[in-house]
N, C-alpha and C positions, 0 to 999 in steps of 0.2 A: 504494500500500500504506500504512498506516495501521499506524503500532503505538504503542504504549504503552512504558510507560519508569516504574518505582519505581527509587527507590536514585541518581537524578541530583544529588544534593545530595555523593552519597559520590564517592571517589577514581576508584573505579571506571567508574561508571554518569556522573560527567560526561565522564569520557574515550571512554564508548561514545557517549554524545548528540551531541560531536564529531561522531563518527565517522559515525552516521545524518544530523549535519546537514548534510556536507558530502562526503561517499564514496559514496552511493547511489542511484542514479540513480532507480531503481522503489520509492523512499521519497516519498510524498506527504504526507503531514503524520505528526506525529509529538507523541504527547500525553505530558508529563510527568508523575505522580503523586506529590509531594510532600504532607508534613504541615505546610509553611508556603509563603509566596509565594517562587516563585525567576522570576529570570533565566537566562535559557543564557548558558554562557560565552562571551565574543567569539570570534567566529572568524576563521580566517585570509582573507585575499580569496579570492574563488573565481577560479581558473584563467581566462583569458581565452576563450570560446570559441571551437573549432574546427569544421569541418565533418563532424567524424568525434561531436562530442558538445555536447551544447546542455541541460547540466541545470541545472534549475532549481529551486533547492534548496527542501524542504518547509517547509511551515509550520508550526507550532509551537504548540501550549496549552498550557498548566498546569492543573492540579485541584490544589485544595488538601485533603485529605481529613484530616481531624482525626484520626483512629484509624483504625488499618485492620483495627481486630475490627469493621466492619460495612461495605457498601458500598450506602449508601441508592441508593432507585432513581434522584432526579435525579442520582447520578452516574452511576448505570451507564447511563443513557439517552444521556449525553453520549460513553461508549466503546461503546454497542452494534455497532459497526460497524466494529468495527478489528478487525486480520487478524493479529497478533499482540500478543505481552505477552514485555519482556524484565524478568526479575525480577532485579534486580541491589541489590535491599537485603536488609541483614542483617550481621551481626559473626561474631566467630571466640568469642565467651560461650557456654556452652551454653544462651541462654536462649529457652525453646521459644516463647514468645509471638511475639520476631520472626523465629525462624530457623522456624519449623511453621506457628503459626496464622495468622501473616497471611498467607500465600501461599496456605493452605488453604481461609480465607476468602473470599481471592480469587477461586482457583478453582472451589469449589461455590459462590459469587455470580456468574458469570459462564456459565457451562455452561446456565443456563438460556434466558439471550439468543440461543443458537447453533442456528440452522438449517439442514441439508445446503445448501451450496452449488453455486454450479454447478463443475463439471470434478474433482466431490469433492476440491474445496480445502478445508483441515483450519483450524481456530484452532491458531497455532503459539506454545505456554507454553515461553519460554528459561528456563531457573533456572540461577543463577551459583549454584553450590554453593562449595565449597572442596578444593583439590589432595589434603589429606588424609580426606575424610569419609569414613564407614563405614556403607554398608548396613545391614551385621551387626551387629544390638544386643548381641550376644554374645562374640561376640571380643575377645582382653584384647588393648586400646588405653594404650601409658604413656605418650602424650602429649596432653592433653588431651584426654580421652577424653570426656565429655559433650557438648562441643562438636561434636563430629565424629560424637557418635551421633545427634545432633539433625537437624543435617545430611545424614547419611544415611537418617534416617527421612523425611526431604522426600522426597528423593529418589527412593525408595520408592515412595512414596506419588502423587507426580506420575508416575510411568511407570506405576502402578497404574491412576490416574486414564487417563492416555489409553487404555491397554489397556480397560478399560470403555466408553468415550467414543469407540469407532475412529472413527465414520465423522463427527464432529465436530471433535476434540479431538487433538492432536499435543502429543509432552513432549518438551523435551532438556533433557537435566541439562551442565552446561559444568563445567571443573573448570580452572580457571586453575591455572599455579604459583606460587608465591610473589610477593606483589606487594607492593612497597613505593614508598612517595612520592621523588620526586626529591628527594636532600639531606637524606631521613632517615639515623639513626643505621646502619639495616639497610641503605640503598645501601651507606655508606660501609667494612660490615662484609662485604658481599657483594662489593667491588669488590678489598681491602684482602686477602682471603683467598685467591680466585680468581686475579686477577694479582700476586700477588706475588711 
């Protein structure tokens, strides 16, 4: 299996790259989509093998793609063939360029490449949304409301998209809860609150 990976540079998405590069056995290579040159973070050794499991951990690309309001074709020539996309960039701003268009981008850039497979195996589009976001452009939001409508309009919009797209295209929206960095101000205020 073959997937794709934006958002590897973020807290997030290199904790998920980890996680494809060393937890999944039916992961065969694995493409990064960055706006600059990156490295994967080191990893921990891999388990010694047993007779019960013998994986052999994927391989790994980069794309560097300078903007991602466009996806020239020798890039998407280089992902035409991968079996997923997990979309794990973007912030908590409400700002529509990266939390909308470039996922949108992506996705009608992509949808063309896509041919009925065999065993109607689908293209599987993960979108890491946010614990908060809102579908509903209408509903009064008082905590950062923009953000979370932007957000919800992705969301929207990618379940829309595969509902159009059935017999190609597959959507999940993922909604993490609160995520903070080890050793920020928010562990220590989360930790300090909870057990005390």
């Amino acid at each position: 299996m073959h997937v794709l990976l934006t958002g590897a540079t973020g807290h997030i998405g290199s904790t998920i790259l980890v996680s494809l590069l060393t937890q999944h056995p039916h992961i065969t290579h694995i493409t990064t989509i960055t706006r600059r040159p990156f490295t994967p973070p080191s990893l921990p050794p891999p388990p010694p093998p047993t007779t019960h499991t013998s994986h052999t951990p994927p391989t790994h690309t980069n794309i560097v793609l300078d903007t991602f309001t466009s996806w020239p074709p020798h890039i998407l020539s280089q992902i035409a063939h991968a079996d997923a996309m997990i979309w794990a960039m973007g912030n908590s701003t409400p700002d529509p360029e990266v939390n909308f268009n470039y996922p949108r981008v992506f996705i009608e850039s992509f949808l063309p490449l896509l041919a009925p497979k065999p065993n109607n195996k689908k293209f599987q589009f993960m979108y890491l949304s946010g614990a908060l976001a809102s579908p509903s452009q209408t509903a009064p939001l008082y905590f950062m409301p923009a953000a979370r409508r932007v957000k919800g309009r992705f969301e929207t919009f990618a379940l829309e998209f595969a509902a159009r797209n059935d017999g190609v295209w597959s959507s999940w929206v993922l909604r993490p809860g609160g995520v903070y960095k080890e050793g920020s101000w928010m562990e220590w205020t989360y930790l300090h609150m909870t057990f005390k």
